[in-house]
MARTIDREN-387959 format. One record per atom (N, C-alpha, C): y, x, z; residue in one letter; atom name; chain. Coordinates in steps of 0.02 Angstrom, whole numbers, plus 50000, padded with zeros to 5 digits. Each point is the difference from the previous one (the first is absolute). Layout:
# MARTIDREN-387959
+-------+-------+-------+--------+-------+--------+
:     y :     x :     z : residu : atome : chaine :
+-------+-------+-------+--------+-------+--------+
:     Y :     X :     Z :      A :    CA :      A :
...
+-------+-------+-------+--------+-------+--------+
This chain:
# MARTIDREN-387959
+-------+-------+-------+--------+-------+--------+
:     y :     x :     z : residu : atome : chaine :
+-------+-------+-------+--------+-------+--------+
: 49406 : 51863 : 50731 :      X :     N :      A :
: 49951 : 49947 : 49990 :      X :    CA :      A :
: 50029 : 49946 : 49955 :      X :     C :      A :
: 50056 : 49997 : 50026 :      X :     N :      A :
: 50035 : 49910 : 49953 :      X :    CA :      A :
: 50059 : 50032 : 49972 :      X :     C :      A :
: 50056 : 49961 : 49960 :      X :     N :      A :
: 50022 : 50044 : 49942 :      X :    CA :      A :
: 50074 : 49957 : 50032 :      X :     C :      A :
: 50059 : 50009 : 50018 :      X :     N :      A :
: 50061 : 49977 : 49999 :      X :    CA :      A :
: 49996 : 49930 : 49976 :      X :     C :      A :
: 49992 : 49993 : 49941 :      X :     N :      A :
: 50001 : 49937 : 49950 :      X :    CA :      A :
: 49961 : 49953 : 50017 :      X :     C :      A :
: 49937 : 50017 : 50058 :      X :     N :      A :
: 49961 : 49944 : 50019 :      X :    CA :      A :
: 50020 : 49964 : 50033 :      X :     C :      A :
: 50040 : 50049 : 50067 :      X :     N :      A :
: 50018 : 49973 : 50055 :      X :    CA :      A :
: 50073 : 49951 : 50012 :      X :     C :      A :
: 50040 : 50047 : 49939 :      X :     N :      A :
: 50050 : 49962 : 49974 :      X :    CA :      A :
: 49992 : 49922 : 49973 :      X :     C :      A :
: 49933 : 49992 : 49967 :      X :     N :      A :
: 49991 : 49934 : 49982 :      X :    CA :      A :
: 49995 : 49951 : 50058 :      X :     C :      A :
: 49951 : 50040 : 50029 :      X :     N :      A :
: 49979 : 49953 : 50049 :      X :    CA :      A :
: 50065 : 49966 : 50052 :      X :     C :      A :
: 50061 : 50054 : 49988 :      X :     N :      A :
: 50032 : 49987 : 50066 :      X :    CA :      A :
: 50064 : 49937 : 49966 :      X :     C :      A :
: 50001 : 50011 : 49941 :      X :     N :      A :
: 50022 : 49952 : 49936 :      X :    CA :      A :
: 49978 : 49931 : 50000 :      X :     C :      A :
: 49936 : 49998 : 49998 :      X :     N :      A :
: 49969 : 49950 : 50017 :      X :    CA :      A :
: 50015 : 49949 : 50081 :      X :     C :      A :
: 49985 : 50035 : 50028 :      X :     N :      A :
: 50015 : 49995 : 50069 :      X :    CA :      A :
: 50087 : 49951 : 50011 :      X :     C :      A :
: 50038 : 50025 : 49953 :      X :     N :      A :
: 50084 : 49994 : 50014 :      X :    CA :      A :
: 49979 : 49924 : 49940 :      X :     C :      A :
: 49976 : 49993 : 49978 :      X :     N :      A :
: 49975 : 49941 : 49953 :      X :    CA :      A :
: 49979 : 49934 : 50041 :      X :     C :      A :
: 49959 : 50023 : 50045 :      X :     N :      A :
: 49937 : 49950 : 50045 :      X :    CA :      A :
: 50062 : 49972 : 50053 :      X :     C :      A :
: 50052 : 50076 : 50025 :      X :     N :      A :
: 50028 : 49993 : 50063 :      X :    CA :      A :
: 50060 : 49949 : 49959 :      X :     C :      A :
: 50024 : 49981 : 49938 :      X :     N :      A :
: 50059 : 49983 : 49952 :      X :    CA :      A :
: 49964 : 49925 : 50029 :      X :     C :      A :
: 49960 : 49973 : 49985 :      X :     N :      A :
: 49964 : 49905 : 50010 :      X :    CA :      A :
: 49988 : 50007 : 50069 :      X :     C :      A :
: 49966 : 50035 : 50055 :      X :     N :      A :
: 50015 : 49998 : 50063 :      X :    CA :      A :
: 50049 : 49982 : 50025 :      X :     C :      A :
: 50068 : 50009 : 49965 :      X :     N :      A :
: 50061 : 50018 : 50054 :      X :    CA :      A :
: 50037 : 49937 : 49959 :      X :     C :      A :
: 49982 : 49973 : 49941 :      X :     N :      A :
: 50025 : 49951 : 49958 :      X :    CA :      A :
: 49956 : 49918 : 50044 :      X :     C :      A :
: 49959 : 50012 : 50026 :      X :     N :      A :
: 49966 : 49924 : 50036 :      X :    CA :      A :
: 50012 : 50021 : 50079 :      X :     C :      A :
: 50032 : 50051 : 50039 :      X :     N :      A :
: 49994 : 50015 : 50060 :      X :    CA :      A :
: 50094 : 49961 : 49990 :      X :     C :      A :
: 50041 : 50026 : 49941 :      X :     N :      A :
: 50056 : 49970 : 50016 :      X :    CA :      A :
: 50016 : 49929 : 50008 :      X :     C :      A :
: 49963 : 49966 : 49941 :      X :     N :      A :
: 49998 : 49943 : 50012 :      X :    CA :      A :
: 49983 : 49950 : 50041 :      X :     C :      A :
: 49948 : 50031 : 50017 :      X :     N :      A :
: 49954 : 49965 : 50075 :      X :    CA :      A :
: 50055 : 49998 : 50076 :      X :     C :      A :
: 50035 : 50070 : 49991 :      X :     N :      A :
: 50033 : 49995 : 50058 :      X :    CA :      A :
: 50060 : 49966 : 49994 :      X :     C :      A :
: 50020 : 49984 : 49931 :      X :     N :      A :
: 50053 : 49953 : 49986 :      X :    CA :      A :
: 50007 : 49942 : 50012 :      X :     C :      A :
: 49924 : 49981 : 49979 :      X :     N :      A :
: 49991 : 49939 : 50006 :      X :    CA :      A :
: 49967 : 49951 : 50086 :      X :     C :      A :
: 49966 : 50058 : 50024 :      X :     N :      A :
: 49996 : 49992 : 50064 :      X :    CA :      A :
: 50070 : 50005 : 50066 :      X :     C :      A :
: 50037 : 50040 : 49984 :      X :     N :      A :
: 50076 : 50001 : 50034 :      X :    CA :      A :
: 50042 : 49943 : 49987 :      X :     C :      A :
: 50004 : 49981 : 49940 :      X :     N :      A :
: 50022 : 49946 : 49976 :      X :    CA :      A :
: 49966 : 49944 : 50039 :      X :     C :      A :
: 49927 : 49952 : 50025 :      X :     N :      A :
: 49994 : 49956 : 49990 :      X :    CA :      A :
: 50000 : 50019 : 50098 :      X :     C :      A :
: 50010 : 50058 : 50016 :      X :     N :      A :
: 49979 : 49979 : 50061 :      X :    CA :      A :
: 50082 : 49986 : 50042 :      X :     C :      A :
: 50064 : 50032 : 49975 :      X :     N :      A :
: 50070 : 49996 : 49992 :      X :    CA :      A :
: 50006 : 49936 : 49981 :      X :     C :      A :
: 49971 : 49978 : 49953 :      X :     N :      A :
: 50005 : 49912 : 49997 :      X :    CA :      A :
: 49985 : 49954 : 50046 :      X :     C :      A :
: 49927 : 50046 : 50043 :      X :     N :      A :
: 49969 : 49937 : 50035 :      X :    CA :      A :
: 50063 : 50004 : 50042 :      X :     C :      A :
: 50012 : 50058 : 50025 :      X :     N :      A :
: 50042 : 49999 : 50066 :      X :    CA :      A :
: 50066 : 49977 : 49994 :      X :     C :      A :
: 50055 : 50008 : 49959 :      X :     N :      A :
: 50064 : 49961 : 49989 :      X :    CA :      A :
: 49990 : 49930 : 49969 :      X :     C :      A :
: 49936 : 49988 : 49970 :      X :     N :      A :
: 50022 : 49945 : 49969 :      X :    CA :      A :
: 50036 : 49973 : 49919 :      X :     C :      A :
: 49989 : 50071 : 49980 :      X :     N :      A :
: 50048 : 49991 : 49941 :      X :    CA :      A :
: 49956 : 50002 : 49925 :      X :     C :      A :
: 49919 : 49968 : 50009 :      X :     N :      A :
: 49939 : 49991 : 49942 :      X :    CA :      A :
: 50061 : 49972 : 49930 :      X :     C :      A :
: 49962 : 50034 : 49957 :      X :     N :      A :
: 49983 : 50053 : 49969 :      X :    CA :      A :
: 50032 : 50078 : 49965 :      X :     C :      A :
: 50076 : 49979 : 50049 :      X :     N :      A :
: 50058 : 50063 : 49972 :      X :    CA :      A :
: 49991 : 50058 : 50021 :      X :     C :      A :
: 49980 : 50019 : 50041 :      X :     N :      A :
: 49971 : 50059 : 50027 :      X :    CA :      A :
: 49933 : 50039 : 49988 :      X :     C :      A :
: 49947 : 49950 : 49981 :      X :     N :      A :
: 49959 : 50013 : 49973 :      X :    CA :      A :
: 49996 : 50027 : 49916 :      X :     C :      A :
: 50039 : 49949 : 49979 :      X :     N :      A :
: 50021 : 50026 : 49910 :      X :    CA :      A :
: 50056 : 50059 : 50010 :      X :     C :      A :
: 50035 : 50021 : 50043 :      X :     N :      A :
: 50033 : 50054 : 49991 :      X :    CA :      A :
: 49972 : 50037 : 50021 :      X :     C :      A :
: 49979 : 50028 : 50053 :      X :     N :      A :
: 49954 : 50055 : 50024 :      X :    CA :      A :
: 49926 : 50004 : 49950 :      X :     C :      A :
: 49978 : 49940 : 49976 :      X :     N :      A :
: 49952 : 50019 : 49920 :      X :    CA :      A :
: 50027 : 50031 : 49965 :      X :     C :      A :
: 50064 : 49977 : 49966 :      X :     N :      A :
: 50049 : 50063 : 49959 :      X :    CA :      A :
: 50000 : 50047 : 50020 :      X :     C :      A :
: 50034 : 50008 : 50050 :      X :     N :      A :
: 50011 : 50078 : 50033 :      X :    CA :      A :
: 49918 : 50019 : 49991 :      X :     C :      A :
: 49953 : 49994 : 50020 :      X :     N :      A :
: 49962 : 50040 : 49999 :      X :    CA :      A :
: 49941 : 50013 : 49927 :      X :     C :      A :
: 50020 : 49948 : 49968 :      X :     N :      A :
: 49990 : 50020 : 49910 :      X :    CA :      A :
: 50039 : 50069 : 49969 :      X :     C :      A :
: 50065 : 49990 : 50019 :      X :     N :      A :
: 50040 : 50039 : 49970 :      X :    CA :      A :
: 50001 : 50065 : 50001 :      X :     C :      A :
: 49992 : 50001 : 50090 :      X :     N :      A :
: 49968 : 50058 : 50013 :      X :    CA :      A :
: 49944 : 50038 : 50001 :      X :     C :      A :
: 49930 : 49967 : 49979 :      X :     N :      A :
: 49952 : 50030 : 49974 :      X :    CA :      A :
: 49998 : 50004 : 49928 :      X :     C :      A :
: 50062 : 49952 : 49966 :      X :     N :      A :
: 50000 : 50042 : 49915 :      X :    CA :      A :
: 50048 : 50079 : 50009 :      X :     C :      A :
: 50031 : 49994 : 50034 :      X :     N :      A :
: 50051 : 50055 : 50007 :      X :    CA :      A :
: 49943 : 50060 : 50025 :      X :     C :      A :
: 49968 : 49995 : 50042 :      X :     N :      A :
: 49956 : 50040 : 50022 :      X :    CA :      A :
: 49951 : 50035 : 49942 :      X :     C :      A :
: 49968 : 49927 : 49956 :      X :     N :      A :
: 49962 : 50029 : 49938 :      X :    CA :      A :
: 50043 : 50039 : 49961 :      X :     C :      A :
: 50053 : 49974 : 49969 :      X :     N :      A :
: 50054 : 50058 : 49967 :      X :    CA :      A :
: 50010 : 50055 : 50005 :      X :     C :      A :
: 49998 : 50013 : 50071 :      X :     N :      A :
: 50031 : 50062 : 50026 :      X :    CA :      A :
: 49928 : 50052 : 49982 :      X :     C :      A :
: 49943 : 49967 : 50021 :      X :     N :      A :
: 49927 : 50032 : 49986 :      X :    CA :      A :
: 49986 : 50014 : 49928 :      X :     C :      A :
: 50010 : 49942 : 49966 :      X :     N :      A :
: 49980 : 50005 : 49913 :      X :    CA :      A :
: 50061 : 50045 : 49976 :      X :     C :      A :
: 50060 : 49999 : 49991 :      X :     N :      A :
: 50038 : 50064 : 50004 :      X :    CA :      A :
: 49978 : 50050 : 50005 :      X :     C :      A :
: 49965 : 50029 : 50066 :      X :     N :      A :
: 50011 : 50061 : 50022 :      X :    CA :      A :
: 49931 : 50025 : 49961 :      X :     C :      A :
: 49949 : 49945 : 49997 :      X :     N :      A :
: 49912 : 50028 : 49969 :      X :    CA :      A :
: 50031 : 50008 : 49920 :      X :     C :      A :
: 50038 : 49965 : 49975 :      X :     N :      A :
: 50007 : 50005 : 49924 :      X :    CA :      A :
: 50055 : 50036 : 49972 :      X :     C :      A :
: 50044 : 50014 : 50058 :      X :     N :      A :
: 50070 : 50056 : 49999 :      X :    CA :      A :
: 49962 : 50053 : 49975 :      X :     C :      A :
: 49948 : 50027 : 50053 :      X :     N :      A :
: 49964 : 50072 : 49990 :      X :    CA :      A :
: 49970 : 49994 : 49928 :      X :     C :      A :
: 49998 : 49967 : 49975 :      X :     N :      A :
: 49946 : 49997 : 49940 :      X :    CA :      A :
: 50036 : 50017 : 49943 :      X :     C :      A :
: 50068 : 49949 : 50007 :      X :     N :      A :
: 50058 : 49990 : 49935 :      X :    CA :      A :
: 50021 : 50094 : 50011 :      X :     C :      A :
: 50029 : 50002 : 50052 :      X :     N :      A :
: 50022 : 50090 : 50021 :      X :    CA :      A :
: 49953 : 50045 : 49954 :      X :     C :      A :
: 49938 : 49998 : 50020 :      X :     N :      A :
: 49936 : 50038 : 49954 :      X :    CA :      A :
: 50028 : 49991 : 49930 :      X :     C :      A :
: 49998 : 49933 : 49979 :      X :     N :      A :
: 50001 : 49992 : 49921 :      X :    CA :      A :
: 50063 : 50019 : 49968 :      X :     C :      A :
: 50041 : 50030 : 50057 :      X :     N :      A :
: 50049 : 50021 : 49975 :      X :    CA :      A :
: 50029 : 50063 : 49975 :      X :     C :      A :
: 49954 : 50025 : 50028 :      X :     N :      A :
: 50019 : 50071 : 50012 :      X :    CA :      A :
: 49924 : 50035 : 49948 :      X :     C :      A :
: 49947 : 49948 : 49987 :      X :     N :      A :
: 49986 : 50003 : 49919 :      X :    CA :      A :
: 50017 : 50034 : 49928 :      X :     C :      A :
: 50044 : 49936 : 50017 :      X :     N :      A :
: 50034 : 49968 : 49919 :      X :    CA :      A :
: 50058 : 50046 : 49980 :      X :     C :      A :
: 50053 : 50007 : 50092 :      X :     N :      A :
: 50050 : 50014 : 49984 :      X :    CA :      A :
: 49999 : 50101 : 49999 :      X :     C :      A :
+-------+-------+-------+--------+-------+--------+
């Protein structure tokens, strides 16, 4: 009925949608761990700006690892092209 290449897109897509999901789920939890570690020791705003880092860093690291792997397969293809 459906052809490899469809489903492949779709599931491509999918690792795209799930790449900004997991990029505002890190931050949110960064930034929520952070301010609630603050309320409780007392230590506004160092914990909050570090655990924001930490959790930036780790949803760019996360996109990387995704945009890599969707555009690895692609460069691989164009490689084996040319070469």
């Amino acid at each position: 009925m459906g052809s490899g290449g469809g489903k492949r897109s779709i599931l491509q897509i999918a690792d795209l949608v799930n790449m900004g999901v997991a990029m505002v789920l890190c931050v949110v939890l960064g930034l929520a761990l952070g301010v609630y570690l603050d309320g409780k020791f007392g230590t506004e705003p160092i914990l909050t700006l570090l655990l924001l880092l930490c959790g930036l860093l780790a949803g760019f690291r996360y996109m990387y690892k995704t945009y890599m792997r969707f555009f690895g397969e692609e460069l691989k293809g164009d490689d084996h092209k040319h070469g």
